[in-house]
MARDOVEX-749448 format. One record per residue (C-alpha): residue number from 1; residue in one letter; x, y, z. Coordinates in nm, 2 decimals. Layout:
N
NUM:A:X:Y:Z
...
END
This chain:
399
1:X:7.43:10.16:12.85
2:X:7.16:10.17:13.17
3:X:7.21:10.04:13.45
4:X:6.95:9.77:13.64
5:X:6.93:9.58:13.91
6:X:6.76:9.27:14.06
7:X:6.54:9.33:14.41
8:X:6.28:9.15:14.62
9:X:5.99:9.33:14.76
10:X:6.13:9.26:15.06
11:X:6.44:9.48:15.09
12:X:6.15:9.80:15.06
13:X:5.93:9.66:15.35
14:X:6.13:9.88:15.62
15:X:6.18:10.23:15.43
16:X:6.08:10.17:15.04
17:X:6.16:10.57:14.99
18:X:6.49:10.58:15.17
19:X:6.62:10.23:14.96
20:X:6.46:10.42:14.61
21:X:6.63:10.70:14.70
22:X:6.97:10.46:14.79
23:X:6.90:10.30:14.45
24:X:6.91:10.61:14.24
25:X:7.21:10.80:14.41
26:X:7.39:10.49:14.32
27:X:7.30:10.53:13.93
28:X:7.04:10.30:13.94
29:X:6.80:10.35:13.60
30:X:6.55:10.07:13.67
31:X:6.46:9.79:13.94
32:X:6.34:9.45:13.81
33:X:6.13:9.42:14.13
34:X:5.98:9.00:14.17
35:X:5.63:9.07:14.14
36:X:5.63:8.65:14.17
37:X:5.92:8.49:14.34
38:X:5.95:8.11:14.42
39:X:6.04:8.06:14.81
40:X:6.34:8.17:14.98
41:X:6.59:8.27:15.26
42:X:6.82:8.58:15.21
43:X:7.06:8.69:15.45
44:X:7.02:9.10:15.32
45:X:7.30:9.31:15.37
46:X:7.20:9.66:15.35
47:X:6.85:9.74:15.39
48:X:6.85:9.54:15.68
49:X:7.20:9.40:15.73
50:X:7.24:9.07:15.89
51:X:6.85:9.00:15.88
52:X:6.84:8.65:15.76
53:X:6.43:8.68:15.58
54:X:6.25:8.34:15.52
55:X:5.94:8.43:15.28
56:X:5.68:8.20:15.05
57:X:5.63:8.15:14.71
58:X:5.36:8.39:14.57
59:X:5.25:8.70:14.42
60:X:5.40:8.99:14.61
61:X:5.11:9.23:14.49
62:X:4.71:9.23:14.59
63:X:4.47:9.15:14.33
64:X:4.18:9.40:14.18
65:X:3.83:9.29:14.27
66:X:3.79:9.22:13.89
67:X:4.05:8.98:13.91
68:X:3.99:8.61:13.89
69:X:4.17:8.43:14.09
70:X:4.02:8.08:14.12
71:X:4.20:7.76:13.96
72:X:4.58:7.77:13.90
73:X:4.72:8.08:14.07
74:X:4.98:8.21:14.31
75:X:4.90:8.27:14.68
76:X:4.94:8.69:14.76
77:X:5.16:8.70:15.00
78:X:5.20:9.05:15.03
79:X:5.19:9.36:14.94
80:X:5.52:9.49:14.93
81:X:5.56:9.51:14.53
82:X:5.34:9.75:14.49
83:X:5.49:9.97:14.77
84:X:5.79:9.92:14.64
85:X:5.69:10.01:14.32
86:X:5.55:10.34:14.42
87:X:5.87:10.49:14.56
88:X:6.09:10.38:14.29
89:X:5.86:10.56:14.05
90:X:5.88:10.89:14.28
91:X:6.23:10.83:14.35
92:X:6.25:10.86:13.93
93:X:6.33:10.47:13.90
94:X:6.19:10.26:13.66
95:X:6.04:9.98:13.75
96:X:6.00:9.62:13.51
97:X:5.75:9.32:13.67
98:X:6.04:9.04:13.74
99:X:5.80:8.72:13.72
100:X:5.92:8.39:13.82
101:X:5.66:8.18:13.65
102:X:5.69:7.77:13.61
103:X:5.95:7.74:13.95
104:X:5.65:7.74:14.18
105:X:5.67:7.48:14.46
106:X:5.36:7.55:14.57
107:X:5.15:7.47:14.28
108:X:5.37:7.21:14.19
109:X:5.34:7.04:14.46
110:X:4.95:7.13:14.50
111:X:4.88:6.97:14.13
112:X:5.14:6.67:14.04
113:X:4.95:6.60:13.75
114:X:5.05:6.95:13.62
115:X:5.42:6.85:13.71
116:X:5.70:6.82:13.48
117:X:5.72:6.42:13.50
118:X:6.05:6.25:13.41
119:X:6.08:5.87:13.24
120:X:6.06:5.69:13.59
121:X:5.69:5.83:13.61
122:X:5.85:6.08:13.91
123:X:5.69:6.40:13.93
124:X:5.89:6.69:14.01
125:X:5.73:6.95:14.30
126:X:5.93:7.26:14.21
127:X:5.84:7.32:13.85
128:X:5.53:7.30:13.63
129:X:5.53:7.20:13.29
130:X:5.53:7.44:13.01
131:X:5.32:7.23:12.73
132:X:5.06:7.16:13.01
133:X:4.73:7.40:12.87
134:X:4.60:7.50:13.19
135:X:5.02:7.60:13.27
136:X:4.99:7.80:13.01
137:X:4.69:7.98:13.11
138:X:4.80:8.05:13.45
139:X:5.13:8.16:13.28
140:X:4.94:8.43:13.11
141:X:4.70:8.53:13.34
142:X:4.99:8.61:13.58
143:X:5.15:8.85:13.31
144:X:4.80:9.00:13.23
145:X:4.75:9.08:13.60
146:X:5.12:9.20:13.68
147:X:5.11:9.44:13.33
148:X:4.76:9.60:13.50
149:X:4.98:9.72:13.81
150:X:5.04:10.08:13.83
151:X:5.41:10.18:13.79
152:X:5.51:9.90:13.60
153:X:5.67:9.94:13.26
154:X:5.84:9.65:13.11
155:X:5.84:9.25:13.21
156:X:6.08:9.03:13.26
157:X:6.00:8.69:13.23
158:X:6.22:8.38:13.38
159:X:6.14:8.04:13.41
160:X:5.90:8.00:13.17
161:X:6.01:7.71:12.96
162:X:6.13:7.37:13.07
163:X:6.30:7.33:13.40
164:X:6.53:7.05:13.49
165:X:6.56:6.81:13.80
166:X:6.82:6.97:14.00
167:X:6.67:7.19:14.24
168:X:6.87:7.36:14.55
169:X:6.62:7.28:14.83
170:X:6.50:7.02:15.08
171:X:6.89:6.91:15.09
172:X:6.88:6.74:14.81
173:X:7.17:6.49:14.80
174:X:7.29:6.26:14.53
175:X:7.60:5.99:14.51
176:X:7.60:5.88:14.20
177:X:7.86:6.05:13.90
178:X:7.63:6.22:13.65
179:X:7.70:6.41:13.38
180:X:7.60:6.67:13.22
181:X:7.39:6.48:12.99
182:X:7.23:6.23:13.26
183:X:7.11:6.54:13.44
184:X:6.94:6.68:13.14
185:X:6.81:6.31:13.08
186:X:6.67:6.35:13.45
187:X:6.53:6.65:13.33
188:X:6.36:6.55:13.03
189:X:5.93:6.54:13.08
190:X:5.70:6.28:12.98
191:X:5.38:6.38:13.14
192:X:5.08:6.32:12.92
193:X:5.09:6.65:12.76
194:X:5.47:6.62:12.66
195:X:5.44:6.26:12.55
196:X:5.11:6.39:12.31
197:X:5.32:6.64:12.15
198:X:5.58:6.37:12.06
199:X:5.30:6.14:11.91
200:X:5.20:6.43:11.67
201:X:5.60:6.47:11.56
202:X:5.63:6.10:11.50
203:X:5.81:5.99:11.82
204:X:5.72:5.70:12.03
205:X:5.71:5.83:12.37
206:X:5.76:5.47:12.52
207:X:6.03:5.43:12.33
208:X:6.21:5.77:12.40
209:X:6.07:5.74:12.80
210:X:6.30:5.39:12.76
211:X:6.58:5.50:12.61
212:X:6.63:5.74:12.92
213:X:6.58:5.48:13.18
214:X:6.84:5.30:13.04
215:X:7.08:5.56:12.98
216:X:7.01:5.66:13.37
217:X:7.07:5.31:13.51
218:X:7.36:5.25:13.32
219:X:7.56:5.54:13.44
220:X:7.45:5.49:13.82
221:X:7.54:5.15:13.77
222:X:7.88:5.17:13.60
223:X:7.98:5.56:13.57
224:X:8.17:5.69:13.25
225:X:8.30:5.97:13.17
226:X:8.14:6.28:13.02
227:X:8.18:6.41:12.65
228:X:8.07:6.68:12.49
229:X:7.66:6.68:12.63
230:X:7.57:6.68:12.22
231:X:7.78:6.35:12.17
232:X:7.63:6.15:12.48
233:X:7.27:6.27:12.46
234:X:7.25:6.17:12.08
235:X:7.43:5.86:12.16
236:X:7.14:5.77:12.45
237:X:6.89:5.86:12.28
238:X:6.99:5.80:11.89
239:X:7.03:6.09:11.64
240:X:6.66:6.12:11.50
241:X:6.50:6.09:11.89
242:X:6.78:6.34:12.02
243:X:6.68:6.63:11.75
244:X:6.32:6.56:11.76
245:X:6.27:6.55:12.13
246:X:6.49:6.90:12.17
247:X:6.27:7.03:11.85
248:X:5.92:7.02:12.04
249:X:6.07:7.12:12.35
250:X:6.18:7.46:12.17
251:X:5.85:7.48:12.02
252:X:5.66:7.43:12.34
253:X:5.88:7.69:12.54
254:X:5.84:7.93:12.25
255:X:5.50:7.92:12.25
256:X:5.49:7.96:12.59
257:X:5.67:8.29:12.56
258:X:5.44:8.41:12.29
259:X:5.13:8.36:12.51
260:X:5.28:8.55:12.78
261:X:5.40:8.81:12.49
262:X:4.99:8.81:12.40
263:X:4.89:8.83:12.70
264:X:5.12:9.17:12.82
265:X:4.88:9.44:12.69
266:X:5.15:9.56:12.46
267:X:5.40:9.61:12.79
268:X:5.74:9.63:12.65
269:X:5.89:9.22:12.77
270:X:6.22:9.01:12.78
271:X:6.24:8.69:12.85
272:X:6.56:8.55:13.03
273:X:6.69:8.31:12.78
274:X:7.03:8.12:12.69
275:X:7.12:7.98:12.34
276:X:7.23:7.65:12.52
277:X:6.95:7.38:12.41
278:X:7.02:7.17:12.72
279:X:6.95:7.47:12.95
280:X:6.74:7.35:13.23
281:X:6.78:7.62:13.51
282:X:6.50:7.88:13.47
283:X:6.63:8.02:13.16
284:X:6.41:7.96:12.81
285:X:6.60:7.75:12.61
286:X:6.55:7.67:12.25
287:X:6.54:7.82:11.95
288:X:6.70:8.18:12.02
289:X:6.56:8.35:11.74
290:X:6.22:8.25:11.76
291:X:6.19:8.36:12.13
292:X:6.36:8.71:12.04
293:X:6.05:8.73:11.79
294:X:5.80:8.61:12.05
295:X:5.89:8.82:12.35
296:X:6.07:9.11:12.14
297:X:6.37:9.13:12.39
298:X:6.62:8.87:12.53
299:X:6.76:8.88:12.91
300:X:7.12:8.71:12.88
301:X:7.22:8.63:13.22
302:X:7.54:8.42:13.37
303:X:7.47:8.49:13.75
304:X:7.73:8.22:13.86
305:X:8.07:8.41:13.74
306:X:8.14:8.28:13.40
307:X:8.20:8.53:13.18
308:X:8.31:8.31:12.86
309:X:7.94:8.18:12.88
310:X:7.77:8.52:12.91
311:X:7.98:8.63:12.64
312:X:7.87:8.31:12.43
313:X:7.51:8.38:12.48
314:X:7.55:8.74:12.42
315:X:7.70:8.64:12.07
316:X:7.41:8.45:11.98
317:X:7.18:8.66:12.13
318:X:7.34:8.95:11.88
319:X:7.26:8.73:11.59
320:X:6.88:8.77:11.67
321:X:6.85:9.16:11.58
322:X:6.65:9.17:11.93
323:X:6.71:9.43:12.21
324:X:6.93:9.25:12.47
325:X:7.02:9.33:12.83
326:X:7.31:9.11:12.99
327:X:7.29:9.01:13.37
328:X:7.60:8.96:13.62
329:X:7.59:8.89:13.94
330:X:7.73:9.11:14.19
331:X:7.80:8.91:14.51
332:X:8.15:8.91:14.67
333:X:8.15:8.50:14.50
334:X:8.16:8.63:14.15
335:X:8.28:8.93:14.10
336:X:8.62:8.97:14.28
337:X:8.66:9.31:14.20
338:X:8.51:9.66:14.06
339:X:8.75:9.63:13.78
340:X:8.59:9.27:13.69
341:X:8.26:9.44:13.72
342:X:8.43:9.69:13.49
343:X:8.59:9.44:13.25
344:X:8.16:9.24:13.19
345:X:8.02:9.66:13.15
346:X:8.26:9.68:12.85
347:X:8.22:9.31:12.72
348:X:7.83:9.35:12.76
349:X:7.81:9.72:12.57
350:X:8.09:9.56:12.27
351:X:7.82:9.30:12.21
352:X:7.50:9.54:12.17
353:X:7.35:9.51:12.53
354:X:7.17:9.82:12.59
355:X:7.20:9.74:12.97
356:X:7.36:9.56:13.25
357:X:7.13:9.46:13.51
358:X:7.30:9.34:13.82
359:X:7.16:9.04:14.09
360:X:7.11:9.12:14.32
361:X:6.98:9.42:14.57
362:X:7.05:9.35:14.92
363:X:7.21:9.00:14.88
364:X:7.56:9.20:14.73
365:X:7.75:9.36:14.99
366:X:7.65:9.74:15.01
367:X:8.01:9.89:14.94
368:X:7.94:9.76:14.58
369:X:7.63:10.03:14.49
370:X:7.94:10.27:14.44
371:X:8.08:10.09:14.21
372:X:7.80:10.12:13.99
373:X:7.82:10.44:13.99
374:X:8.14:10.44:13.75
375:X:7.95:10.20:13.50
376:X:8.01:10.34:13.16
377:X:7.67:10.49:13.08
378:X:7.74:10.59:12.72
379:X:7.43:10.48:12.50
380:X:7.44:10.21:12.27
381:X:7.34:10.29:11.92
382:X:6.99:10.21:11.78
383:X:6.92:10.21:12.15
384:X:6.54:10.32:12.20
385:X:6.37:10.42:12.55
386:X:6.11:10.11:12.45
387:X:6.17:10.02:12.83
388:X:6.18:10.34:12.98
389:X:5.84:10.46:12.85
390:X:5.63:10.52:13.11
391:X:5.32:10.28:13.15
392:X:4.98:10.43:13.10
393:X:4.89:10.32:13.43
394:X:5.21:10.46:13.61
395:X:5.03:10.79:13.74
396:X:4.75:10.59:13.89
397:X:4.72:10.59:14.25
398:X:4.86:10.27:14.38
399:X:4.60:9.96:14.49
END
C-alpha cells in the first residue's frame, strides 16, 4: 500500500526542494498538491512553523496563452503549484492535481444566480450548483487546464457534487436544534436548473420547495428529536418526493463526475466520494457505483476521526470493483497515536485500498512524518501503477 499525502502550494513557497526532499525521506510516494483551493487560514507547522498564512480562493497555477479564461473561472493566484510540482517530480514524488471545484466563494458569490438556492429562495455564496450548465463547463475546463500542467499525473477531484448549507466561515452561528435531517433539508437546492430537472422526473418543485419550508419552521419552532435521517427526511418530504428528489441529485452529481472524467485527457482520476446519500460536505454523494464507473477511482476519506464511518464507506466502496484510496487525517485532534495511525493503515489495506493518503502537509505536527515511515507498504493485489504512470507532459519544462 502507497503512501500520500495532502499539501497546499503554500508549504513549498519558502524551499519547494528542501520540503520534496522532507516529503520523500519520510516515505512519501505521491503529493495531492491543491491546484484549486477555496480560501483559507493555516497555522503550518513545519515548513514554516508557527506562520499563521491567510490565502484566496483560486487557481494556484498560471494559465497558457492558449487558455481561455473569460466567463466562469478561478482567479490565479499564484504560482506556487507548479513550483511545487517541479521539485516533487525531481525529488521522485508523484504528484496528482487536488481540485476543489463547486466550494468556490468567489464565484459564488460573484454569480448568485449560479448558486445552490435552498426552498426559502436563499442563495448560498460558498458553493455552486452542480446541475447549473455553465457549472458544469467551468467544472471541466478547470480539469482540462490542470491535466495540461507538466508533472501532473493523476486528479483528484472534491466537491464536485452538491454541497450543503453549513459552511465553517464568516462565524456562522445558529440557535435553533437541527437535526441531521433539517440540515440536509437546508441543504437541499431549488434554483431553476434543479427545480427543471424535477419537472422532467415528475416532481412538482413547489410542492417539494413547500414541503421543506415546513418541515424547517416546524423544528425551529417546536424542536424534536432526531431519528434515523432516512425515517425523518421521508417523513418531511413523503416516500415518493424523498426517493425522487435524492434520485436526480445522484444523477446530476454523477454526471458531473463524468464530464470532468471527459474532460481529463485520459489522466488517471478519483473523485472523493462517500456512499452516504445525505452527504453534503464536499464529498460526491449518490450512487457509489455509478461514480466508480464515471471517474474510474473512488477517494474514501473520514478526515474528522471516525473510523467506523471510513470503514463503512470503504465497504461500499469495495463493492464497486473500482480502485480505492482511503484518507485519514493526521492532526494531533484525530489521531491520538502512531499506533491508531497504525490500526486505519491495516483497516484501509484489509478493505482493498491500494493507498492511504494522509491530510494534511504542514497543518499535522512535524514529529508525525516519522511515523509514516513505518506504514506497511506491502502491495495490495491486482494493484496497478495506473497512478504512478508518469504523465506525457511530466518531462516538459515547467510554465
Amino acid at each position: 500500500m502507497r503512501t500520500e499525502i495532502f499539501a497546499h502550494p503554500v508549504s513549498f513557497r519558502r524551499a519547494p526542494r528542501a520540503e520534496a526532499e522532507r516529503l520523500r525521506a519520510a516515505g512519501v510516494d505521491r503529493v495531492r498538491l491543491a491546484y484549486a483551493y477555496h480560501g483559507g487560514r493555516w497555522l503550518l507547522t513545519t515548513s514554516d512553523p508557527a506562520a499563521v498564512v491567510d490565502f484566496p480562493a483560486g487557481r494556484w497555477f498560471a494559465p497558457g496563452d492558449h487558455e481561455d479564461t473569460t466567463g466562469l473561472s478561478l482567479p490565479v493566484v499564484g504560482d506556487e503549484a507548479t513550483l511545487a510540482t517541479d521539485a516533487l517530480v525531481a525529488s521522485g514524488v508523484a504528484v496528482t492535481g487536488w481540485l476543489v471545484g463547486l466550494h468556490q466563494s468567489h464565484l459564488a458569490g460573484a454569480r448568485p444566480d449560479l448558486a445552490l438556492r435552498n426552498a426559502f429562495g436563499h442563495p448560498y455564496r460558498h458553493a455552486l450548483c452542480p446541475a447549473q450548465p455553465e457549472v458544469v463547463r467551468y467544472a471541466r475546463d478547470l480539469v482540462a487546464q490542470t491535466a495540461r500542467q507538466p508533472g501532473v499525473s493523476g486528479l483528484e477531484l472534491e466537491a464536485f457534487g452538491y454541497l450543503g448549507w453549513q459552511h465553517q466561515s464568516a462565524h456562522d452561528k445558529y440557535g435553533a436544534e437541527l437535526r441531521p435531517v433539517d440540515r440536509w433539508l437546508l441543504s437541499l437546492c431549488f434554483c431553476s436548473a434543479c427545480s427543471a430537472l424535477f419537472t422532467e422526473a415528475g416532481v412538482d418543485g413547489a410542492e417539494a420547495a413547500g414541503r421543506t419550508r415546513a418541515a424547517v419552521l416546524a423544528q425551529l419552532a417546536d424542536p424534536r428529536p432526531a431519528d434515523r435521517i432516512t425515517a425523518d427526511a421521508s417523513a418531511a418530504l413523503g416516500q415518493d418526493l424523498h426517493d425522487t428528489l435524492l434520485s436526480v441529485r445522484a444523477q446530476v452529481t454523477t454526471g458531473l463526475v463524468r464530464a470532468a472524467a471527459e474532460a481529463s485527457g485520459g489522466l488517471p482520476l478519483s473523485v472523493r466520494a462517500t456512499d452516504d446519500p445525505y452527504a453534503c460536505d464536499g464529498k460526491s454523494s449518490g450512487d457509489l457505483r455509478a461514480l466508480a464507473h464515471a471517474a474510474g477511482s473512488l477517494t474514501v476519506t473520514n478526515l474528522s476521526g471516525d473510523g467506523t464511518a471510513l470503514r463503512r464507506d470503504l465497504v461500499a466502496a469495495g463493492r464497486t470493483g473500482a480502485r480505492i484510496a482511503a484518507g485519514w487525517n493526521l492532526d494531533a485532534a484525530r489521531t491520538r497515536s502512531e499506533e491508531e495511525l497504525m490500526d486505519i493503515a491495516r483497516q484501509a489495506r484489509s478493505h482493498g485500498a491500494s493507498s492511504l493518503v494522509l491530510y494534511a502537509y504542514d497543518l499535522a505536527p512535524a514529529p508525525r512524518l516519522e511515523w509514516l515511515r513505518r506504514l506497511p507498504r506491502d502491495p495490495v493485489g491486482g494493484d496497478t501503477a495506473t497512478h504512478d504512470s508518469p504523465h506525457p507532459r511530466q518531462t516538459e519544462p515547467a510554465t
